[in-house]
C-alpha positions in Angstrom: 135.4 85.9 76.8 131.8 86.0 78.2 130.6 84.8 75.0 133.2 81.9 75.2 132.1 81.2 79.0 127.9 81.4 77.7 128.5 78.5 75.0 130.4 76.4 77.3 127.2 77.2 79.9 125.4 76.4 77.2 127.1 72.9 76.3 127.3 71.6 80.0 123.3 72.3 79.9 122.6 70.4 76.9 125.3 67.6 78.1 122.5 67.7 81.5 119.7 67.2 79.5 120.9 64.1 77.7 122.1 62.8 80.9 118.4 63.3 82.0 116.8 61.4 79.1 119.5 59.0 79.2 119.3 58.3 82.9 115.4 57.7 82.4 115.8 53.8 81.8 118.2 53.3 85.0 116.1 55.7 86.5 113.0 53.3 86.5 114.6 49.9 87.1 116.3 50.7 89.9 119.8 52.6 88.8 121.1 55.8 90.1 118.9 58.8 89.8 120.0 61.8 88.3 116.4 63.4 87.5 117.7 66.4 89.5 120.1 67.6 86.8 117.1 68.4 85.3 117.4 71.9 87.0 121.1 72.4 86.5 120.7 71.9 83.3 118.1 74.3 83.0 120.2 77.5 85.0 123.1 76.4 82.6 120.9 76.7 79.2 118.8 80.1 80.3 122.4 81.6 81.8 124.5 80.2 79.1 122.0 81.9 76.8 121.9 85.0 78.0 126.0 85.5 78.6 126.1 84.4 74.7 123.8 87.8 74.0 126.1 89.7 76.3 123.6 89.8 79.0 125.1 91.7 82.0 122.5 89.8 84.3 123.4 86.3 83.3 127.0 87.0 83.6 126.5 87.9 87.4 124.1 84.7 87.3 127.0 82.6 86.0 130.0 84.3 88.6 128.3 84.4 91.7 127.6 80.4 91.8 131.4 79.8 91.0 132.6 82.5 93.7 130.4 80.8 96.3 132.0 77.4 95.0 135.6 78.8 94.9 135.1 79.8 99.3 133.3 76.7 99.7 136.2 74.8 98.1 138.7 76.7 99.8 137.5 76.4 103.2 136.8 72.9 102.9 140.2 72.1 101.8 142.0 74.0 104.2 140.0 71.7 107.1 140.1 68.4 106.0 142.4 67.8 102.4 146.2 66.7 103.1 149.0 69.2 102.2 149.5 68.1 98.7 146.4 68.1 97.4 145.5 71.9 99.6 147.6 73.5 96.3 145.6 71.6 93.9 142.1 72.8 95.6 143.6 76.4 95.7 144.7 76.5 92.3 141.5 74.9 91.4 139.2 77.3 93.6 141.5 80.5 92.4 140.6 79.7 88.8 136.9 79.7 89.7 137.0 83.2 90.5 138.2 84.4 87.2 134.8 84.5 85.7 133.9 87.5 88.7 137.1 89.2 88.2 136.2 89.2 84.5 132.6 90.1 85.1 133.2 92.9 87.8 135.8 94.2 85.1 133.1 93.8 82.2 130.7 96.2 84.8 133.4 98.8 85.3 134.0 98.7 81.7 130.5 99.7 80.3 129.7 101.9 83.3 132.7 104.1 82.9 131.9 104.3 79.3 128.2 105.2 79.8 129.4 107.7 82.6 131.5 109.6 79.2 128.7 109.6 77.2 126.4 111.3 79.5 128.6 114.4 80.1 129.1 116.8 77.5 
């Protein structure tokens, strides 16, 4: 599954890049900028890499960001969003934090299997 989430990373950087040389033309006659995506794109093609090779780093590198966006939605739901649409953030925001349970679970995994190996 961390492989899965590292090529879709991976995708939504490469989708950023052409948005960045696409956006170039606009860009300079006056159109919406989006030269910034520049550096999302970037996190999302060195993180994406690195969860595709299993990387234990770029996995936390991937969750944290959506667990900080996951409170952030939350919050900012409960505050200003009208009932109806609340569930819709929640359900949203709850799904968000499925790539730290997973992660966390991943971490547990391999250190309770290195902890075995160790003992005799």
């Amino acid at each position: 599954m961390i492989r899965f989430l590292g090529f879709v990373s991976f995708v939504i950087g490469v989708a950023l890049v052409a948005l960045f040389f696409l956006n170039s033309n606009a860009r300079t006659h006056g159109g919406h900028d989006v030269s910034a995506s520049i550096y999302v794109a970037l996190y999302c093609l060195l993180v994406g890499g690195g969860m595709l090779f299993n990387s234990r780093i770029a996995a936390l590198l991937f969750s944290i960001p959506c667990a900080g966006l996951a409170i952030w939605l939350s919050v900012g739901s409960m505050r200003t969003v009208p009932f109806p649409w609340v569930l819709f953030n929640l359900a949203f925001s709850s799904c968000l934090l499925i790539p730290l349970v997973m992660t966390v679970y991943m971490l547990r995994r391999r250190h309770a299997v290195m902890s075995n190996k160790s003992t005799p």
